[in-house]
C-alpha positions as CSV (number, residue, x, y, z in Angstrom):
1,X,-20.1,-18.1,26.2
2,X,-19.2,-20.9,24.1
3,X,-17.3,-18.9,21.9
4,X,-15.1,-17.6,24.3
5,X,-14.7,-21.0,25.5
6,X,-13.6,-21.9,21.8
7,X,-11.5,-19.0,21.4
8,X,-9.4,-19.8,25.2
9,X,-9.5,-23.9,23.7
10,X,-7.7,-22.7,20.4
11,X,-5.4,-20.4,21.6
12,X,-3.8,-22.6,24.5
13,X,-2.7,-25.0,21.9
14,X,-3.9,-28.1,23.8
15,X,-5.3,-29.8,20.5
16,X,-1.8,-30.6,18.2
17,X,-3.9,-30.7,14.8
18,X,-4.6,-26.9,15.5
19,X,-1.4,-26.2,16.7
20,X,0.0,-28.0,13.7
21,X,-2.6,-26.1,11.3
22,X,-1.9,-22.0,13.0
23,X,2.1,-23.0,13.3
24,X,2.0,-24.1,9.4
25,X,-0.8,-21.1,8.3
26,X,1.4,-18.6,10.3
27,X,5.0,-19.2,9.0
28,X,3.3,-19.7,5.5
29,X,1.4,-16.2,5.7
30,X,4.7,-14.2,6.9
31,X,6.8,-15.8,4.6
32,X,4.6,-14.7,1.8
33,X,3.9,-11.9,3.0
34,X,7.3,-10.2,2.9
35,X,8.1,-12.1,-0.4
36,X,5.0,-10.0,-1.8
37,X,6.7,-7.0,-1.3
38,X,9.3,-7.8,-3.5
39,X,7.5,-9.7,-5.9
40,X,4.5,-6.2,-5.9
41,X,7.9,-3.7,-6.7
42,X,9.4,-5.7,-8.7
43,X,6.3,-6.1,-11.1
44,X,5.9,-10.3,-11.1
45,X,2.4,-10.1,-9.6
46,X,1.4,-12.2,-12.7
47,X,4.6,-14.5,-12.2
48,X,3.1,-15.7,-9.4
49,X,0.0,-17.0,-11.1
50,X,2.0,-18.8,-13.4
51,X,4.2,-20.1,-11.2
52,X,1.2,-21.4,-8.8
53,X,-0.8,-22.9,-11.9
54,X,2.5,-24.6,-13.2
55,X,3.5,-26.3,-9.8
56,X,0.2,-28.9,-10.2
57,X,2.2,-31.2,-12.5
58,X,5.6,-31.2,-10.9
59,X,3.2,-32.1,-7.6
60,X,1.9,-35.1,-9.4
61,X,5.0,-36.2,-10.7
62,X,6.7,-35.8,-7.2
63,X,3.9,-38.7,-6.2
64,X,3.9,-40.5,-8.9
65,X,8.1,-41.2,-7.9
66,X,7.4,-41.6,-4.4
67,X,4.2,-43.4,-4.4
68,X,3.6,-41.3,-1.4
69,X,2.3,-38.0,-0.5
70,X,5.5,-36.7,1.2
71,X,5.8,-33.3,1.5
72,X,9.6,-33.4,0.8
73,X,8.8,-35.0,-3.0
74,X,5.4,-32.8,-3.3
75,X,7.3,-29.6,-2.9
76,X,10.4,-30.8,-4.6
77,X,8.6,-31.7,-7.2
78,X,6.5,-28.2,-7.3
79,X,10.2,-26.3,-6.7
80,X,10.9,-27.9,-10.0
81,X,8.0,-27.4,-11.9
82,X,7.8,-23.6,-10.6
83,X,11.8,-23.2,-12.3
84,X,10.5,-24.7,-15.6
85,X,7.7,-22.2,-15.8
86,X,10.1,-19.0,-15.0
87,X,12.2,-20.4,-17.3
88,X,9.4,-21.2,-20.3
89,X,8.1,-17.6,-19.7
90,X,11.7,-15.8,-19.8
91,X,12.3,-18.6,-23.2
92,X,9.0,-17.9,-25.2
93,X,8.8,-13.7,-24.5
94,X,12.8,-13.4,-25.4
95,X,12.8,-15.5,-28.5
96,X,9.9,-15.2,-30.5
97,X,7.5,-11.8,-30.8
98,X,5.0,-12.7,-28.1
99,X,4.9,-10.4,-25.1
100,X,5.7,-11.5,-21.4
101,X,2.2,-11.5,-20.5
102,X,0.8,-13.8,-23.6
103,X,4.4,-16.0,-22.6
104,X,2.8,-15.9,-18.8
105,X,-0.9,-16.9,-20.2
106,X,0.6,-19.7,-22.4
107,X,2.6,-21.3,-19.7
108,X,-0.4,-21.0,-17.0
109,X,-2.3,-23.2,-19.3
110,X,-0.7,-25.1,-20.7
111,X,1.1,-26.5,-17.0
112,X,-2.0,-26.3,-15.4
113,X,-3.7,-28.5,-18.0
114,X,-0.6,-31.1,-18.0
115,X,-1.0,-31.3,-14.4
116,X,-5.0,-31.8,-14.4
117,X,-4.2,-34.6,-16.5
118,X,-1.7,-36.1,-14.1
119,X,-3.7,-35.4,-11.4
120,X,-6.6,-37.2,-13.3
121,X,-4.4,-40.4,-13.9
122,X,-3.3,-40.5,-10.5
123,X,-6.9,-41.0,-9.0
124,X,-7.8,-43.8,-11.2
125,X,-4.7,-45.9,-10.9
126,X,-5.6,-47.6,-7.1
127,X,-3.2,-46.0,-5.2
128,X,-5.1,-45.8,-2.1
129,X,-2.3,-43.0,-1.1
130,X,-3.6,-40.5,-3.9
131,X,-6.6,-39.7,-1.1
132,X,-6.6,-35.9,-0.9
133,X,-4.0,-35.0,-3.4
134,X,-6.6,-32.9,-5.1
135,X,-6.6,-30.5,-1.8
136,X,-3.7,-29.0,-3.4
137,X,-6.1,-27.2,-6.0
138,X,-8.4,-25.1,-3.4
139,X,-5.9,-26.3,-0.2
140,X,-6.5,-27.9,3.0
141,X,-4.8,-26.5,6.1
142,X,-6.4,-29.2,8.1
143,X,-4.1,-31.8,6.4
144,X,-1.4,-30.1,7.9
145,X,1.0,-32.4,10.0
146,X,4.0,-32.5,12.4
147,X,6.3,-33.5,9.3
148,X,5.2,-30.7,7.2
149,X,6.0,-28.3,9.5
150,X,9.1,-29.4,9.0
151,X,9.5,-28.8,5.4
152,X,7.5,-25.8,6.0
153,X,10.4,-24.4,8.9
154,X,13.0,-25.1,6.4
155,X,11.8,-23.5,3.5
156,X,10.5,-20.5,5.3
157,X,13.9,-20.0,7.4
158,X,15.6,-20.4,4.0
159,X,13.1,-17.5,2.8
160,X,14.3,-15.0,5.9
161,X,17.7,-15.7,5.1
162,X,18.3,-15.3,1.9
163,X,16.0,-11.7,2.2
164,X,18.0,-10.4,4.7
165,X,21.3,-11.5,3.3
166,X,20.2,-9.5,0.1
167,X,18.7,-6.8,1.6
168,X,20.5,-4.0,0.0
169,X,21.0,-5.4,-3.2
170,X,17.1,-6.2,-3.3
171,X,16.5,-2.4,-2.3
172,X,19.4,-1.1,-5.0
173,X,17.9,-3.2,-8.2
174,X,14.1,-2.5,-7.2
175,X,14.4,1.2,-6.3
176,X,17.2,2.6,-9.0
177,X,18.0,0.0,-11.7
178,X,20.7,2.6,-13.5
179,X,22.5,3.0,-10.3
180,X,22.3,-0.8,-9.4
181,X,24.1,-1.6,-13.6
182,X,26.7,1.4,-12.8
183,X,28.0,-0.3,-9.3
184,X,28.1,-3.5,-11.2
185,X,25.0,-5.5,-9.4
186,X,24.2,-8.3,-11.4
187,X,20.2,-8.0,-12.7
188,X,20.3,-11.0,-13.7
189,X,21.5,-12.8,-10.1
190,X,19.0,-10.7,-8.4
191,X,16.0,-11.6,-10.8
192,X,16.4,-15.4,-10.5
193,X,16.8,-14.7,-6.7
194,X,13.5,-12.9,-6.4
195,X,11.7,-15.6,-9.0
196,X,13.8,-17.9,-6.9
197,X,11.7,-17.1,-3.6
198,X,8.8,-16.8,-5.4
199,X,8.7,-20.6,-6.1
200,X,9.8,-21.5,-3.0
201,X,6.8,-19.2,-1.3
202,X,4.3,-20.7,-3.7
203,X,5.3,-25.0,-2.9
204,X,5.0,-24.4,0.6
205,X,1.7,-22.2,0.1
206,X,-0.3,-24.5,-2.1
207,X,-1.4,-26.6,0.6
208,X,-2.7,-24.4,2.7
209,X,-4.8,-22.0,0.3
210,X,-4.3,-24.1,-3.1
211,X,-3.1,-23.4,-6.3
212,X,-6.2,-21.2,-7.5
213,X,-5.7,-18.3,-4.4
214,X,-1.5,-18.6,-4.2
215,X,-1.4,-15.7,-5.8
216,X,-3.1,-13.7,-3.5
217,X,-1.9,-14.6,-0.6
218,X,1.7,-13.5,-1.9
219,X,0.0,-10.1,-3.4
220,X,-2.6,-8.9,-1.3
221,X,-0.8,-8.0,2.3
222,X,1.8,-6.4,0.3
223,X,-0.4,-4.4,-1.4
224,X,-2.1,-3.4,1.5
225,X,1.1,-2.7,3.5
226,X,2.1,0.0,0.3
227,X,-1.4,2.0,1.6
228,X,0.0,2.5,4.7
229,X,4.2,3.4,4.0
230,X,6.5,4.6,1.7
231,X,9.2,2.6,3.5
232,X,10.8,0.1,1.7
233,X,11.5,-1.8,5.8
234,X,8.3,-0.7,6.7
235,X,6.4,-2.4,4.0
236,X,8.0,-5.7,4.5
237,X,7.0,-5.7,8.0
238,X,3.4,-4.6,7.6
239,X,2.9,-7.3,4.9
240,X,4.2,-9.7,7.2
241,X,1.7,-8.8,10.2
242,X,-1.1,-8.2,7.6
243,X,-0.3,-12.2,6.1
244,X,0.2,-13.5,9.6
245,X,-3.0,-12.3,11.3
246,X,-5.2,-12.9,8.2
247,X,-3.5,-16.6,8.9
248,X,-4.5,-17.0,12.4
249,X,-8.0,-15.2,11.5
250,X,-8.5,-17.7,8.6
251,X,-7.7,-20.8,10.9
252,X,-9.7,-19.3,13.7
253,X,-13.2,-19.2,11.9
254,X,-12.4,-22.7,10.3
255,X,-12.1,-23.9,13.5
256,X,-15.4,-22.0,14.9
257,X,-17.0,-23.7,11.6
258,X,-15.7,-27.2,10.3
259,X,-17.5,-26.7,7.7
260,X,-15.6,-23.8,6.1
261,X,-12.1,-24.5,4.2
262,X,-9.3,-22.3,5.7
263,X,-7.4,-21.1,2.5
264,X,-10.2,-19.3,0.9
265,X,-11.2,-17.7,4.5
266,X,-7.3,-16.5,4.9
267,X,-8.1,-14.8,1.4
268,X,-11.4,-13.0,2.5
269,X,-9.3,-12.1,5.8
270,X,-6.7,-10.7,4.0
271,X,-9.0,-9.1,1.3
272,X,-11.2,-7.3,3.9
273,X,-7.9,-6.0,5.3
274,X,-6.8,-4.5,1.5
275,X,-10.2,-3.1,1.3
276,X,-10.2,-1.4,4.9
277,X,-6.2,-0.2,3.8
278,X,-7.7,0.9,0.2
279,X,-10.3,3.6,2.2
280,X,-9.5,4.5,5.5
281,X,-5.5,4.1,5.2
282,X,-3.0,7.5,4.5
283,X,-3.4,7.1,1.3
284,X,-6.9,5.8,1.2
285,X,-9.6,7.3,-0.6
286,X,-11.9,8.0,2.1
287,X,-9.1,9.9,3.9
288,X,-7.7,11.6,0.6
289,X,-11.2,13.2,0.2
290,X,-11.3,14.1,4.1
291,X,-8.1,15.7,3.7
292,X,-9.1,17.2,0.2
293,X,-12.3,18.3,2.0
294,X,-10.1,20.0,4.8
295,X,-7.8,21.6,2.3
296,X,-10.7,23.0,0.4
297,X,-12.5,24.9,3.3
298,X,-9.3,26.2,4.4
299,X,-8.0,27.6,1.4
300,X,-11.8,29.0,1.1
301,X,-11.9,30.1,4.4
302,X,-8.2,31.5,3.9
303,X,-9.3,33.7,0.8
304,X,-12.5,35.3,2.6
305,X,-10.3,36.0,5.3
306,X,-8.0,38.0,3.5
307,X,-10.5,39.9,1.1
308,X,-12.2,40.9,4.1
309,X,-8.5,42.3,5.4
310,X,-7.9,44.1,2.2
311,X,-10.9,45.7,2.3
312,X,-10.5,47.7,5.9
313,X,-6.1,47.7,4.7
314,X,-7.4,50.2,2.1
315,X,-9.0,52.3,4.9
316,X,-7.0,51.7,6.9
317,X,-10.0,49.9,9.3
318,X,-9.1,46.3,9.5
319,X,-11.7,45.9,12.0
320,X,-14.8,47.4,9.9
321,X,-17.6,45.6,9.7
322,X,-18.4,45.3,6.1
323,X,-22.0,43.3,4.5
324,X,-21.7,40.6,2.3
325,X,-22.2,42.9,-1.0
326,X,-19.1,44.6,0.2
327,X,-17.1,41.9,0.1
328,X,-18.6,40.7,-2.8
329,X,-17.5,44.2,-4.5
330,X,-14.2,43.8,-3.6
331,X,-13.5,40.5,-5.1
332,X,-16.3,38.5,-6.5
333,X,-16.5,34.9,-5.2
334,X,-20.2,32.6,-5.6
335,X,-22.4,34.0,-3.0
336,X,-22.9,30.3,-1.6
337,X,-19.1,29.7,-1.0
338,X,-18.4,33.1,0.7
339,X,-21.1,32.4,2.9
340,X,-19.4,29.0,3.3
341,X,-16.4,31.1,3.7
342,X,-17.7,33.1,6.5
343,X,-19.5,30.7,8.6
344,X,-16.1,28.8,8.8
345,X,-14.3,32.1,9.9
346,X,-17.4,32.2,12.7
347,X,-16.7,28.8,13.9
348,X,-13.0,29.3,14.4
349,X,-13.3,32.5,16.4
350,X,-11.5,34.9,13.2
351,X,-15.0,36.4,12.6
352,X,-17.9,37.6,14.4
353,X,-21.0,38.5,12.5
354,X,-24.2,40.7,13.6
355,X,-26.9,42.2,11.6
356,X,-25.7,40.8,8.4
357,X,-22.6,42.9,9.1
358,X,-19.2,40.9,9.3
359,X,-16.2,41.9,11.1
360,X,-12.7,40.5,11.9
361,X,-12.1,39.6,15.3
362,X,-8.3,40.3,16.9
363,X,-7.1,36.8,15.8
364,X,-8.8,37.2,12.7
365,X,-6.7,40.3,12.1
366,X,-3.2,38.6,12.8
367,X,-4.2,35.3,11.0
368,X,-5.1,37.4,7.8
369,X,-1.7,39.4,8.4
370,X,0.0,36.2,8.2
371,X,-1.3,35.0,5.2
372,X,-1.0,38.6,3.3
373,X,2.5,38.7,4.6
374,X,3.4,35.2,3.1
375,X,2.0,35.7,-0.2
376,X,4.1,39.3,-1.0
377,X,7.2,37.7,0.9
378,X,7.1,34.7,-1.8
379,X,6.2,37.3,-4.2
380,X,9.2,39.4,-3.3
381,X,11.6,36.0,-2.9
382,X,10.6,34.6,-6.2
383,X,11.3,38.3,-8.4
384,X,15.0,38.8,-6.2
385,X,16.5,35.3,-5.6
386,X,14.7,33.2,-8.7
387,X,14.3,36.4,-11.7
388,X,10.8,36.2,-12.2
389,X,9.0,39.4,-13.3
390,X,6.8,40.5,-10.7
391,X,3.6,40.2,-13.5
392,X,4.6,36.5,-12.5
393,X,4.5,35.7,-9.3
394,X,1.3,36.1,-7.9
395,X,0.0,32.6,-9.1
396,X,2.7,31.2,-6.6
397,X,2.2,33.1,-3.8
398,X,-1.5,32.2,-4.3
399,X,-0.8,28.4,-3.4
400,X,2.2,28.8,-0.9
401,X,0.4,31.3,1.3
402,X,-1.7,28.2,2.4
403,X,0.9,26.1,3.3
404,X,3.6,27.5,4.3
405,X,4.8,26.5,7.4
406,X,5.7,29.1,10.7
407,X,9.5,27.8,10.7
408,X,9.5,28.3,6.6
409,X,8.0,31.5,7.3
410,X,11.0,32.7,9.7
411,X,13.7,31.3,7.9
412,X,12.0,33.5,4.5
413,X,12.6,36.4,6.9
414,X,15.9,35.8,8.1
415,X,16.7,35.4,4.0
416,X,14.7,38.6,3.0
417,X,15.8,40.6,6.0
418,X,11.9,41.9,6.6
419,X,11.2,43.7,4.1
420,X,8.4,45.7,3.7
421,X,7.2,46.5,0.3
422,X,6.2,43.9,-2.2
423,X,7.0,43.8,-6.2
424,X,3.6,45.3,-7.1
425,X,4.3,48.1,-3.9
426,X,2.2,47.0,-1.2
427,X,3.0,47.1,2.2
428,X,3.9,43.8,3.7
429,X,2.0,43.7,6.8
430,X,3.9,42.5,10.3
431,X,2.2,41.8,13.9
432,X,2.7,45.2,15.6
C-alpha cells in the first residue's frame, strides 16, 4: 500500500525538489539520448569519455572565478574545457605518430588529473560554497534546483535545434561520406557540430550521473535503440524514450530509497534495458536463434517432404506410403533428423503415419508440389535469363525453394510463361 501511495505522491508533482529532480533527469536523458545516436554512428563513443573526464577542471575553474557554484559558470566552464579536449585529441593524433585512441587516453588523464587537483585545492581553501562540488564526480540529481533547470532548458532546446536544423546533413555525412564530399558538405563543419553537442550533452549531464557514468548515459539508449531499427528517425526516437524512462525509473527508486544515488541507478535502468534489447529484441540473440531454430526445422521438414514426393513422382503414387528405410534409400539423411523431419510433417497435418508406414496427406502433396516447382523454375530462370549451365544451378534452387515467397512465385511464372520441363528434364509439377 505504501508504495502505491509513494508512486501517486511522486507522480502528482506536489513536492518541487522532485519535480525539479524528474524535470532536470528527463530533459537531460532525452537530450542525450538522441545525441547518442549520432555520437554511436559516427564512431566518438570514446570521445565522450574524454570529453566527460576533461570537463572536471574547467568545472573547478568556472568556481574558482565565480566563487560560487552557479550553474551558468559550472557549465561554461565545463563547455570550455570539453572544446580544449576535442581540440588536444584532434592536435596530438594529427601531428605526431600516436593514434586517436592513445591521443583520447592521454587527454582523459591528463584533464582528469588537472582537475582532481583543482578540485582538491578548492576544498581546502574555506570556501564554505565548495560544499558538494565533488557531486560532480559520481552526480547528485537531488541537488538539482529551479535555476538549473534553467540552464538545463536552454542547453537542451539548443540541443533539439541545432539536430533538427541539420538533420539531413547529419544523415548525408554519417551514412555516405563520398556522396556527402561530392555535393560539397563540409566534414569538417559537421564534425565540430556533432563534437559540438557532444560537450554541450556532457556539461549539462555531469550533475546528474557524474563524470565517471557520462558516457553511458549518452551510449547506452542509443545502442539499445540500433537493436530494435534500421531507421536512421527511428533510432533517434527510441533512444530518446529508452534515456527518458530509464530517467524517471532512476529518480523513482531514489526516491523509494534516499539512500540510493540517482545517476548510477539511471545507468543500471538504462543497462537492464540494453541487456533486455541485446536478447529478446529483432536482432537479439535469443530471437536470432528462435528464428534460426525455426528456419532449421523448416528447411528440414521442407527436404523430407519433398524426398518423400520424389519417391511416389517416380511411380507415379504420390500418395504411397513408404517406411523409413525407403526414404532413407532414396536420399540418405541421419536417421534422427528424418525422424525429426517426419514428426514435424505430422504435426502440421502434411503427413500422417501408421505402422511405421508414412504417407503424404492431400496438403502434403500440394505443399511438396510447391516446393519441387520452385526449385526447377529457379533452375530453369537461372540457365535462360542469367547463362548458367544447368550442372550449376541446383545449389540455388536448393536455398530459394525455402524462401521464396507466393507473389515471387507468380511473378517467376508470368516471366517463364509455365513452363514445364526443367534443365536436367524433369517435369515441373503444377496443382491440377
Amino acid at each position: 500500500m505504501n508504495f502505491w501511495n509513494d508512486f501517486i505522491y511522486f507522480f502528482s508533482f506536489q513536492d518541487a525538489n522532485i519535480t525539479n529532480v524528474l524535470l532536470g533527469t528527463i530533459m537531460l536523458g532525452f537530450t542525450c539520448g538522441i545525441v547518442g545516436v549520432l555520437v554511436v554512428l559516427n564512431k566518438k563513443a570514446l570521445i565522450v569519455d574524454a570529453v566527460s573526464h576533461s570537463i572536471l577542471p574547467g568545472i573547478c575553474i568556472g568556481f574558482m572565478l565565480s566563487g560560487v557554484k552557479s550553474p551558468v559558470y559550472l557549465i561554461s566552464g565545463g563547455i570550455v574545457a570539453g572544446i580544449i579536449a576535442v581540440y588536444l585529441v584532434d592536435w596530438i593524433s594529427k601531428t605526431s605518430r600516436i593514434k586517436k585512441d592513445a591521443a583520447i587516453a592521454i587527454t582523459l588523464s591528463v584533464m582528469f588529473s588537472i582537475g582532481v587537483i583543482l578540485l582538491n585545492i578548492i576544498q581546502h581553501s574555506g570556501n564554505g560554497n565548495q560544499s558538494g562540488l565533488s557531486d560532480f564526480l559520481f552526480g547528485k540529481a537531488a541537488t538539482i534546483v529551479r535555476n538549473d533547470l534553467y540552464v538545463f532548458g536552454a542547453m537542451s532546446a539548443l540541443v533539439l535545434t541545432i539536430i533538427p536544423l541539420f538533420y539531413q546533413h547529419f544523415k548525408i555525412a554519417l551514412f555516405d561520406p563520398e556522396f556527402s564530399k561530392t555535393i560539397g558538405l563540409n566534414d569538417r563543419f559537421i564534425q565540430g557540430l556533432i563534437s559540438g553537442l557532444i560537450i554541450i550533452s556532457t556539461a549539462i549531464g555531469i550533475q546528474t550521473v557524474g563524470i565517471i557514468l557520462m558516457s553511458a548515459l549518452i551510449i547506452t539508449p542509443a545502442s539499445s535503440a540500433f537493436f530494435w531499427t534500421k531507421s536512421f528517425n527511428k533510432s533517434i526516437l527510441i533512444s530518446g524514450l529508452f534515456a527518458t524512462l530509464s530517467s524517471i525509473a532512476g529518480v523513482f527508486i531514489s526516491f523509494l530509497s534516499p539512500d540510493m544515488p540517482t545517476g548510477p541507478w539511471i545507468i543500471v535502468c538504462l543497462s537492464s534495458i540494453a541487456i533486455f534489447s541485446a536478447f529478446f529484441s529483432p536482432k537479439g540473440l535469443v530471437t536470432k536463434r528462435i528464428k534460426a531454430s525455426k528456419n532449421t526445422k523448416k528447411m528440414l521438414s521442407d527436404n523430407v517432404l519433398k524426398n518423400l514426393y520424389k519417391i511416389g513422382e517416380k511411380e507415379a503414387e504420390t500418395t504411397k506410403s513408404r517406411t523409413i528405410e525407403e526414404i532413407l534409400n532414396y536420399r540418405f539423411t541421419p536417421l534422427k533428423e528424418l525422424k525429426t523431419g517426419l514428426r514435424l510433417l505430422k504435426l502440421k497435418g502434411l503427413a500422417i503415419e501408421a505402422g511405421g508406414l508414412w504417407m503424404l496427406t492431400e496438403q502434403g502433396v500440394s505443399n511438396a508440389k510447391r516446393i519441387i516447382r520452385i526449385h526447377r523454375l529457379w533452375e530453369l530462370y537461372m540457365q535462360k535469363f542469367m547463362q548458367i549451365q544447368s550442372d550449376h544451378v541446383h545449389e540455388s534452387a536448393e536455398t530459394i525453394e525455402h524462401i521464396m515467397t507466393p507473389q515471387l512465385e507468380t511473378e517467376l511464372l508470368k516471366l517463364m510463361g509455365k513452363p514445364v520441363i526443367d534443365p536436367h528434364q524433369q517435369n515441373i509439377p503444377y496443382e491440377d
